[in-house]
C-alpha positions in Angstrom: 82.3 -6.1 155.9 82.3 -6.9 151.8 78.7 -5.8 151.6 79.6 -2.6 153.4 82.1 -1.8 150.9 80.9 -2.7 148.2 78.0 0.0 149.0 80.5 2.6 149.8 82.2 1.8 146.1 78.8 2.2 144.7 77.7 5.1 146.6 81.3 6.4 145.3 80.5 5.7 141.9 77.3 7.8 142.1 79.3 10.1 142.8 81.6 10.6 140.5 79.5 10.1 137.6 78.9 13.7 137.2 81.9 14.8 137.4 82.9 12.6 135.1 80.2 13.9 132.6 81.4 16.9 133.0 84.8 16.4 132.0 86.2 18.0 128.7 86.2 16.0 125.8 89.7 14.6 125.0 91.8 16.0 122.1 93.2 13.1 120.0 95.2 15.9 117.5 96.6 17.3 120.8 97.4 14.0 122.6 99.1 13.5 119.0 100.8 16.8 118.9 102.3 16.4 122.3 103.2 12.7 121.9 106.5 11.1 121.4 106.4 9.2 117.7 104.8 6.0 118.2 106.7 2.8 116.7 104.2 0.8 114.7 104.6 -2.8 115.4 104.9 -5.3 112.0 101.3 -6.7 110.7 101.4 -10.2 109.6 97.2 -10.1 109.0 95.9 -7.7 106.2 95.2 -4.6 107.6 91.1 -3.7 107.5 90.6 -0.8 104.9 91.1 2.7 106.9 87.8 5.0 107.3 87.9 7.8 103.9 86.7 11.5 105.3 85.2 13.5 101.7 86.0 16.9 100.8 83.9 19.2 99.0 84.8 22.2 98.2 81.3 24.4 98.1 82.1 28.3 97.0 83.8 30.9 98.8 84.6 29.7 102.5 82.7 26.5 102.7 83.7 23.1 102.5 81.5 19.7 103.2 82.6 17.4 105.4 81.1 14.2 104.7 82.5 11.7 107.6 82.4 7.9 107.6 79.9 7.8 110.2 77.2 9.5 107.8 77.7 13.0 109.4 77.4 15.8 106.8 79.7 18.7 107.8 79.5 22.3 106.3 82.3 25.2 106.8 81.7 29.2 107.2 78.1 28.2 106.2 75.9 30.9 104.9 73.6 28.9 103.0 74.4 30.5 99.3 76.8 27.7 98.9 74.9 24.0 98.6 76.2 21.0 97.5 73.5 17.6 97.8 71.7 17.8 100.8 71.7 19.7 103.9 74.5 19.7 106.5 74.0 18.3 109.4 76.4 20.2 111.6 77.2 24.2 110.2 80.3 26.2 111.8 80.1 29.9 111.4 82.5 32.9 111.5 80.4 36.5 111.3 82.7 38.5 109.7 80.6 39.4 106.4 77.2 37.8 105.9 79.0 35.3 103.2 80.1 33.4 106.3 77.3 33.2 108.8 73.6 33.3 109.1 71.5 34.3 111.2 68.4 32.5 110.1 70.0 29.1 108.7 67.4 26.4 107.5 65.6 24.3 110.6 66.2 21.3 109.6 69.8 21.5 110.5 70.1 20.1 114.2 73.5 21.4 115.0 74.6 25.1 114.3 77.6 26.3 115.9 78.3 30.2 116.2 82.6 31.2 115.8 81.7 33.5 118.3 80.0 34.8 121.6 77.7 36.4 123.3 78.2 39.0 125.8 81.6 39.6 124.5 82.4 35.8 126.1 84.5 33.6 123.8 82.7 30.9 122.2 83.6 27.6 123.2 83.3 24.2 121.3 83.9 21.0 122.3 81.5 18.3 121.9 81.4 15.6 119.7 78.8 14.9 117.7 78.4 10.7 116.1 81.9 9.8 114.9 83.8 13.7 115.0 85.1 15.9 117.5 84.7 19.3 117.2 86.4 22.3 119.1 87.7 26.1 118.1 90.4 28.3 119.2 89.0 31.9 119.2 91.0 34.7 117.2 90.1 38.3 117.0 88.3 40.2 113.8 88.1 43.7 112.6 85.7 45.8 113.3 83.2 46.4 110.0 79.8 48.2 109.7 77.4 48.1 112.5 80.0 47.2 114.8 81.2 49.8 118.1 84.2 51.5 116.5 85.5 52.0 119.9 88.5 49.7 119.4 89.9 48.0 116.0 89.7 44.7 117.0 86.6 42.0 118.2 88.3 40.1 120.6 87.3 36.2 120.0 85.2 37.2 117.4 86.4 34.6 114.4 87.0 31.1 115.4 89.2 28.4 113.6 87.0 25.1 113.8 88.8 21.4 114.3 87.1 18.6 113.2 88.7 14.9 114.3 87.1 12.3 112.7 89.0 8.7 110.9 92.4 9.8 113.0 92.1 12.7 111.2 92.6 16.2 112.3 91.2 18.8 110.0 91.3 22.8 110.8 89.6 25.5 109.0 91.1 28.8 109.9 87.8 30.7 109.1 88.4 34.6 108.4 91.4 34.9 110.0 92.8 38.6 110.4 95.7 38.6 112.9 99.1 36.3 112.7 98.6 33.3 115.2 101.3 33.4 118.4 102.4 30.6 120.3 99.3 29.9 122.4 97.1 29.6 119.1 99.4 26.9 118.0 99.8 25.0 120.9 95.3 25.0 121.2 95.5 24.4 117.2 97.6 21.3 118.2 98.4 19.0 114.7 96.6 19.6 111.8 96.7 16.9 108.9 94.2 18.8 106.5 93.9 22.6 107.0 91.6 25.1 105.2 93.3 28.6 104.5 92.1 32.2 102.7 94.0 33.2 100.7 93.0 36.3 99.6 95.8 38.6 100.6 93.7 41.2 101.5 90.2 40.9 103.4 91.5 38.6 105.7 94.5 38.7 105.8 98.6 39.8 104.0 99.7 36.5 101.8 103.0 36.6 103.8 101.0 36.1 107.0 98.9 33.7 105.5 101.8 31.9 104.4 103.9 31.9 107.4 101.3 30.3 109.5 100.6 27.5 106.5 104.4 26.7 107.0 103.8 26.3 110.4 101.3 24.6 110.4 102.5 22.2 108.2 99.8 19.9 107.4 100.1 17.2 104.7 97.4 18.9 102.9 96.5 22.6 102.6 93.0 23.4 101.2 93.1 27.3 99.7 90.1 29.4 99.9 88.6 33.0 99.8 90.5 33.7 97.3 89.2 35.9 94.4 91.6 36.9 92.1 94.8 35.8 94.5 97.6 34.1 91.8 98.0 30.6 93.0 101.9 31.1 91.9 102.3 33.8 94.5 100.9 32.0 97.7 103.0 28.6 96.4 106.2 30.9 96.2 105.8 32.5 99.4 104.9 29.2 101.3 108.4 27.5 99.8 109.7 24.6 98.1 108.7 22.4 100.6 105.0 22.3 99.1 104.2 20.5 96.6 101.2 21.7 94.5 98.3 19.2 92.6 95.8 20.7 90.6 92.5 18.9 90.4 89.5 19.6 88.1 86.9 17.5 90.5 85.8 19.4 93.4 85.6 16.9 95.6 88.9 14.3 97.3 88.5 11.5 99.7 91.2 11.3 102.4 92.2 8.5 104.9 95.3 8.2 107.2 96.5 5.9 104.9 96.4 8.3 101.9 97.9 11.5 102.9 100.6 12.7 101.0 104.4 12.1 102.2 105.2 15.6 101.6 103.0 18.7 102.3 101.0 19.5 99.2 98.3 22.3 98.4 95.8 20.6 96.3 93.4 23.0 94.0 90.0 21.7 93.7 87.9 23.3 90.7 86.3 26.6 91.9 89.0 27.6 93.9 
């Protein structure tokens, strides 16, 4: 009788592991957002040094993502903005050829479109060595070359989450609409979020700054921003931001290291 079960539990097993595989991946910044605040238990053993994600602010839309695992990370990538060596994984929003590319260099293994084909959304969610990544579609403007049938590309932009080191880090690509409830319940918690700022191309400075204040991650990371005064997107976000002004383009980030209040931090070239 135990050898006959035991080969109906492995016969089970087989199959199951499929399904399994086909599973979603899991969400840690959602689990987080949805969680009840944890209560950290006291450490009496020194606590091993927390993983450091680094920042690098490229040009334009696109920031590196260098991850502790090694994994090099690049942002709205075109290719016109480098910084050391190639990416391993490029996101990609096509709303002006400054934020896609068609033709990107072979060498990098992992290119992942903000949009889809067939008028489909795009969906992301795989992880690749030590980061998760997923979207949440938005909608673009039409421009050039595009049906001028309707205003709007439905799903065209999306706004890329990496979570890697218990971090959760958004880039809100070229984002032309104001997010509703359902964005922000897929965006989930964000600890590090990239936002144009621009006013104008993407999107009005008040609606920019309304969703930063929702939002409300520790740090904020501006971008696209051309001639945009820094003064009027800190006015508009509120007191509640603090603002630090670095000349290095690059800052290294852990859990550990985040700032207690929210802060928009200005990396040279922004």
């Amino acid at each position: 009788m135990s050898r006959l079960l035991l080969t109906a539990l492995a016969f089970l097993g087989w199959l199951l592991t499929p399904a399994l595989a086909q599973q979603p991946q899991r969400s840690e910044c959602l689990a987080m957002a949805n969680a009840a605040p944890r209560v950290m238990p006291v450490a009496f053993r020194q606590a091993a040094t927390p993983a450091e994600v680094e920042i690098t602010y490229a040009g334009h839309s696109t920031y590196f993502i260098d991850t502790p695992g090694g994994l090099r990370i690049a942002t709205d990538y075109s290719g016109a903005y480098q910084v050391g060596r190639l990416p391993d994984v490029v996101t990609m929003n096509r709303a002006h050829s400054t934020h896609y590319s068609l033709y990107p260099d072979k060498r990098i293994p992992h290119v992942l479109h903000g949009w889809g084909e067939d008028g489909k959304p795009a969906i992301v969610s795989e992880r690749i060595s030590d980061t998760f990544i997923r979207n949440v579609t938005t909608d673009i403007r039409r421009y050039f070359g595009d049906d001028a049938g309707t205003d709007m590309i439905r799903d065209g932009n999306s706004i890329f989450i990496f979570e890697v080191a218990g971090l959760c880090i958004g880039h809100l690509g070229h984002l032309h609409h104001k997010l509703d409830d359902s964005h922000f319940a897929q965006i989930g918690r964000l600890d590090i979020v990239m936002v144009p700022i621009d006013g104008t191309y993407t999107m009005s400075l008040d609606g920019i700054s309304e969703i930063t204040r929702r939002l409300r991650a520790s740090v904020v990371l501006p971008m696209h921003r051309f001639a945009t005064p820094l003064d009027d997107f800190m006015r508009r976000i509120g007191q509640q931001f603090e603002i630090d002004r670095r000349i290095e383009r690059s800052l290294r980030m852990s859990r550990d290291t985040l700032p207690s209040t929210p802060t928009v931090i200005i990396l040279d070239g922004v």
